[in-house]
C-alpha positions as CSV (number, residue, x, y, z in Angstrom):
1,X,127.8,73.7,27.6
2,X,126.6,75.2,30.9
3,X,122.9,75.6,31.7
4,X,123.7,78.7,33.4
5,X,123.4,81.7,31.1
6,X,119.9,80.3,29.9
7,X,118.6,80.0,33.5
8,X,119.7,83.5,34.5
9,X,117.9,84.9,31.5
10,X,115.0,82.5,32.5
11,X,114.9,83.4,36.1
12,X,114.8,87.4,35.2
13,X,112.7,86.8,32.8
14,X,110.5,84.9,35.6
15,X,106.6,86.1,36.9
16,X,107.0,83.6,39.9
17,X,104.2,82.4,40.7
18,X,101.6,81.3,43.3
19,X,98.3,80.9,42.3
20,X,97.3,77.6,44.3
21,X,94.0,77.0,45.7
22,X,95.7,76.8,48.9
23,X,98.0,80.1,49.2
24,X,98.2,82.2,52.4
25,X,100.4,84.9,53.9
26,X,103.3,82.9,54.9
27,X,103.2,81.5,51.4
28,X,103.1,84.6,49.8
29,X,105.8,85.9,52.3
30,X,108.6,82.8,51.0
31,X,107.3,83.7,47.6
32,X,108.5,87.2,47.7
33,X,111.9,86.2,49.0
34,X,112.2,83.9,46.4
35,X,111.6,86.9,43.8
36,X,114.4,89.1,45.1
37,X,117.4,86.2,45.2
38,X,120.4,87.9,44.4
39,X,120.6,85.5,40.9
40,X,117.7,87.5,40.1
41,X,115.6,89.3,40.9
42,X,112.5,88.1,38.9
43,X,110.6,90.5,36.6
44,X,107.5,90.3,38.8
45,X,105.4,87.6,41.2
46,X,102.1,86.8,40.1
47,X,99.3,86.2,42.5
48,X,95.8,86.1,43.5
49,X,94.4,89.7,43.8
50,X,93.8,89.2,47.7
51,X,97.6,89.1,47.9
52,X,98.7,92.0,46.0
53,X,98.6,94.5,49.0
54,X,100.4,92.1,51.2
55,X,103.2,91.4,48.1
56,X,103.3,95.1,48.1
57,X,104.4,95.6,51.7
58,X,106.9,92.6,51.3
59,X,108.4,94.4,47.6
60,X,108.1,97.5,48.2
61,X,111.5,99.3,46.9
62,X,112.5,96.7,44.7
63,X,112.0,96.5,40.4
64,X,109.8,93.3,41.1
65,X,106.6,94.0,39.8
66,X,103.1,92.9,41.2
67,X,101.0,90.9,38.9
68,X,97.6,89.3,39.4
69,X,95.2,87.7,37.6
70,X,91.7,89.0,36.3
71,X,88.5,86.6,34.9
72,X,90.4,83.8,36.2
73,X,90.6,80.8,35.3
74,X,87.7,80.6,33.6
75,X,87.6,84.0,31.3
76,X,84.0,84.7,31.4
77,X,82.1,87.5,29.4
78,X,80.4,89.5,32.9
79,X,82.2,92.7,32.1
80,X,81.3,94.7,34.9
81,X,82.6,92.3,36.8
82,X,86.1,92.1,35.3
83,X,86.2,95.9,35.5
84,X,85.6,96.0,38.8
85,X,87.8,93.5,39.5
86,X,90.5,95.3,37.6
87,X,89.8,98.8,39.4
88,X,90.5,97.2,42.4
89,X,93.5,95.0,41.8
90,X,95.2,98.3,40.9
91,X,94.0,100.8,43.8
92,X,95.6,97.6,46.1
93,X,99.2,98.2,44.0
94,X,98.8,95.7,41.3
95,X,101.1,97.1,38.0
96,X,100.3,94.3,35.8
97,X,96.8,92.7,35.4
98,X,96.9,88.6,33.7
99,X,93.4,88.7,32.0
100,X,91.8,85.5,30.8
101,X,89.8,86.2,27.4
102,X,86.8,85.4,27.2
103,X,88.2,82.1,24.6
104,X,84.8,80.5,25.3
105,X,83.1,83.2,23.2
106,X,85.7,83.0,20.9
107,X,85.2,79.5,20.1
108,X,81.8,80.1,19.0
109,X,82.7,83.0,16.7
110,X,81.8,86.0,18.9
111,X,85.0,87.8,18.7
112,X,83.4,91.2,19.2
113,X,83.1,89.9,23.2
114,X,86.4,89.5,23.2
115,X,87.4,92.5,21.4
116,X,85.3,94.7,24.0
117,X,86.9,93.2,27.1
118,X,90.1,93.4,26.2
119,X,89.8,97.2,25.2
120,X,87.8,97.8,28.7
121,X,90.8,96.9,30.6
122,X,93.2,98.4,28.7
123,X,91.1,101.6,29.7
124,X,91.6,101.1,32.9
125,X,95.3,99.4,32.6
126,X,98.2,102.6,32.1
127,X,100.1,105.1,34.0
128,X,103.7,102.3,32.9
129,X,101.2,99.3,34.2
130,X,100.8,96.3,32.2
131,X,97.8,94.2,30.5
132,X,98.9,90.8,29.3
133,X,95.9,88.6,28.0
134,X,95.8,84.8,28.9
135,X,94.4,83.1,26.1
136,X,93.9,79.6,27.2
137,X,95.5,78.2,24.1
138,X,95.0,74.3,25.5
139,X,91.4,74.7,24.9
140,X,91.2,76.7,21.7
141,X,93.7,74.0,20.3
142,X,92.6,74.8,16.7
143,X,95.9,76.9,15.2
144,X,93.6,79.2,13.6
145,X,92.1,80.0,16.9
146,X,94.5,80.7,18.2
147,X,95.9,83.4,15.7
148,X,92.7,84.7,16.0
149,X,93.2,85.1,19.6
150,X,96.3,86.5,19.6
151,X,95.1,88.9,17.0
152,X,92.2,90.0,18.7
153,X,94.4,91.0,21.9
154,X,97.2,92.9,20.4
155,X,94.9,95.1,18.3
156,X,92.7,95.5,21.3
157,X,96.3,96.8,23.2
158,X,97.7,93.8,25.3
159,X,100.7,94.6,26.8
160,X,101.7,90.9,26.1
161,X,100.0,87.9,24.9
162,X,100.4,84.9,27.8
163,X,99.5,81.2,26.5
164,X,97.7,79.4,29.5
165,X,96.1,79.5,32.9
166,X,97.9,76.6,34.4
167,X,94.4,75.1,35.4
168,X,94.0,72.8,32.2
169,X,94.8,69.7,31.0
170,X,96.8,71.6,28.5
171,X,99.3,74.4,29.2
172,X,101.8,76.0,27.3
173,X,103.3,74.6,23.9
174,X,106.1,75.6,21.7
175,X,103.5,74.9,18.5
176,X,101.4,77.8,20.5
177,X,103.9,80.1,21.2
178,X,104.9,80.0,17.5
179,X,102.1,81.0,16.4
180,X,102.0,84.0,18.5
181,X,105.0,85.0,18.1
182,X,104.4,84.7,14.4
183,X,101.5,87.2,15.5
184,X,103.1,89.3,16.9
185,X,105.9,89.9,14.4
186,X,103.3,90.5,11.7
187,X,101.5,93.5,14.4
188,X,104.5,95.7,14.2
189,X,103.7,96.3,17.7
190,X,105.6,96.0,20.5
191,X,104.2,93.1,22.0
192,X,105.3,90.7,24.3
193,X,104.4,87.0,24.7
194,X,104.0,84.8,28.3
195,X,104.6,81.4,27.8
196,X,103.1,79.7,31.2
197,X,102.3,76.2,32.8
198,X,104.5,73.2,32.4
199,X,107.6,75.3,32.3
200,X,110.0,72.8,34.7
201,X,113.3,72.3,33.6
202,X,115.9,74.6,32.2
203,X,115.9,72.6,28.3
204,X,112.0,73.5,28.8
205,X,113.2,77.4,29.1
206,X,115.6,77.2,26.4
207,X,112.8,76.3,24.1
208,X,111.2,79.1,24.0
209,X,113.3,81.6,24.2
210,X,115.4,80.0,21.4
211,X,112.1,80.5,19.9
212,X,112.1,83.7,20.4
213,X,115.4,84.3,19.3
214,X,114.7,82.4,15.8
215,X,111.2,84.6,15.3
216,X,111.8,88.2,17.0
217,X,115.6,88.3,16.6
218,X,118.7,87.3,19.0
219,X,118.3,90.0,22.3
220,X,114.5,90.6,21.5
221,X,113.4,88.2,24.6
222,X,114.2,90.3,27.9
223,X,111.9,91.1,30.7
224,X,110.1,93.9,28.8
225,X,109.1,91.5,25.9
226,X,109.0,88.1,27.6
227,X,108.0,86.5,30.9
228,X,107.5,82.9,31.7
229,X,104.7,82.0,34.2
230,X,105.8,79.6,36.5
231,X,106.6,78.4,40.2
232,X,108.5,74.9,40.3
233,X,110.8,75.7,38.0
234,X,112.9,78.2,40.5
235,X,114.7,75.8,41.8
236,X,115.9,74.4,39.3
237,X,117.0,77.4,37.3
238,X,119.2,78.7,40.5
239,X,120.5,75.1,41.0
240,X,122.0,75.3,37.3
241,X,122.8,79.0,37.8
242,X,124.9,77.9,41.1
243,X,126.3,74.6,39.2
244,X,124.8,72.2,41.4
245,X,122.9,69.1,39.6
246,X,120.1,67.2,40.1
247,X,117.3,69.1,41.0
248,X,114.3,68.7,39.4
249,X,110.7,70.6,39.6
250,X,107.9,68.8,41.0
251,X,104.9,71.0,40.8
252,X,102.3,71.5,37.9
253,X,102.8,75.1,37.8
């Protein structure tokens, strides 16, 4: 069976990404070409919040959406600053705001921290913009946790529940993303869930949306309920969307 239906719905599905230590204009520039290939285009880019105004001015007039990340990667509990932060990824064009939770608080049972930051941002997050809230579910590891997490942010309004960073030892799971999927189903709300990090091949892709198929229902899973967060895996989903064999994603992300 062709890998090519799967990576189109992967690719459109796709908040390509570029959040190395390294980026710079000319990579943001390639990255935003890359979003609007005519396989595509992706549902948004996602980049550091220096680089939303320049994404804007390299977008601008397509449906790609600008995504950047907030209390990253470490999701600390300085609320002010995440605010601020926030305020000013939007006024620079951002329409969709990745915030880490604060999981480190969670761990150690202060959920109203949490709770507080998500709702803050989701203040601040509207006007058809979108809040998705990282929950770093490689380091909260414990199932339970992780409901808990995904609990927390989709009664506090997330847009979308995302599973990782993509600056830990541990990334995105399938035993994760069940879990909140399973969260989400049981919210009645219409949530949407990120799986991101260690996405790289096309059978990786069809995991979890055949997930999400099994949990939310065949045609649930398009770009207004899921995203996957990812960069090396472009490649590899045009190469099996053009037929050609062989390529293979090299990077971590």
């Amino acid at each position: 069976m062709s890998d090519a239906p799967i990576a189109t719905r992967a690719l459109r599905s796709l908040d390509l990404t570029d959040l190395n230590e390294t980026c710079n204009d000319q990579a943001i520039d390639a990255l935003c070409k890359k979003a609007l290939d005519p396989h595509g285009p992706v549902a948004a880019v996602c980049v550091w919040p220096q680089f939303v105004k320049r994404s804007q001015e390299n977008l601008k007039g397509s449906p790609v959406r600008i995504a950047t990340v907030v209390n990253f990667p470490a999701g600390g509990e300085d609320m002010s600053r995440v605010t601020d932060d926030t305020q000013e990824a939007l006024s620079d064009g951002a329409n969709e705001i990745d915030l880490v939770l604060p999981y480190e608080a969670l761990r150690r049972g202060d959920l109203a921290v949490a709770t507080e930051m998500v709702e803050a941002v989701r203040d601040l997050v509207n006007q058809g913009r979108l809040l998705k809230v990282i929950l770093e579910t490689g380091e909260l590891k414990d199932p339970k946790l992780i409901e808990t997490a995904s609990r927390i942010a989709i009664d506090a309004g997330a847009d979308f529940i995302k599973t990782s960073t993509g600056k830990t030892p541990v990334s995105a799971t399938p035993e994760a993303a069940e879990i909140m999927l399973n969260a989400i189903k049981a919210s009645g709300r219409p949530v949407g869930i990120k799986p991101s990090g260690g996405i790289r091949t096309v059978a990786d892709a069809r995991i979890y949306l055949d997930l999400a198929d099994r949990i939310m229902g065949p045609g649930w899973a398009t770009p207004r309920t899921f995203r996957f967060g990812a960069s090396s895996v472009y490649d590899t989903l045009i190469a099996a969307i053009e037929g050609r064999a062989g390529t293979t994603a090299t990077g971590t992300y």
